[in-house]
Steps between C-alpha positions, in 0.01 A plus 500: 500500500430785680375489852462753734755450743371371895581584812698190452745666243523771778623233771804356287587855427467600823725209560747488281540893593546474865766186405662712212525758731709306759705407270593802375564631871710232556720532155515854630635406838699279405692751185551707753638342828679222290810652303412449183756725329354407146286777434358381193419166603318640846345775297362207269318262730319811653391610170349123438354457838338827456383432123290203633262736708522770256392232196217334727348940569541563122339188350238529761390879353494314145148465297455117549643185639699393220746805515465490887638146382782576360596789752492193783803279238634815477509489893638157502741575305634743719447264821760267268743763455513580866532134556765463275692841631471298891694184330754727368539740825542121664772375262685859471502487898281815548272334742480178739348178388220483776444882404451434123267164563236698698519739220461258190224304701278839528584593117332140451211579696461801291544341183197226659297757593537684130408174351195460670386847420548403123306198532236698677483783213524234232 
């Protein structure tokens, strides 16, 4: 099935950008003012928080929906990752319970909104 996409499609993107986005700013904000003195690991969640946007832009320039498909697991992937890299900066002590939960809560929303978009280009 291949559709042309609606100004529908263009919503969630516009969406999930503005929420990826904010995310990113605040994994940025927070690398930086919290001491995270394990380079790697703070070097690592930026790279995933910034691979979701980057994999929603690419599969977006793709011929049809089904590889714009897989660009958007690709995307959720990533959104795991950087929920996976906030349970670990919580358990290694890098950052604050209440910080991490806000965190992991708009990772989820991302993840939602990249699931919808899938259903959508289905």
């Amino acid at each position: 099935k291949n559709t042309k996409r609606s100004d529908i499609d263009l919503c969630i993107i516009s969406d999930n950008k503005d929420k990826t986005s904010e995310l990113i700013s605040k994994i940025r904000l927070l690398s930086f003012n919290i001491e995270i003195h394990d380079f790697s690991f703070r070097d690592q969640i930026r790279r995933a928080s910034i691979s979701i946007m980057n994999n929603i832009a690419e599969g977006f320039e793709r011929k049809g929906n089904k590889e714009f498909r897989n660009f958007l697991y690709i995307a959720k992937g990533s959104c795991a990752e950087v929920r996976s890299m906030l349970y670990l900066s919580q358990d290694f002590g890098y950052l604050n319970k209440n910080i991490c939960q806000q965190l992991i809560y708009d990772a989820i929303e991302i993840s939602k909104l990249l699931s919808g978009l899938i259903v959508v280009t289905g």
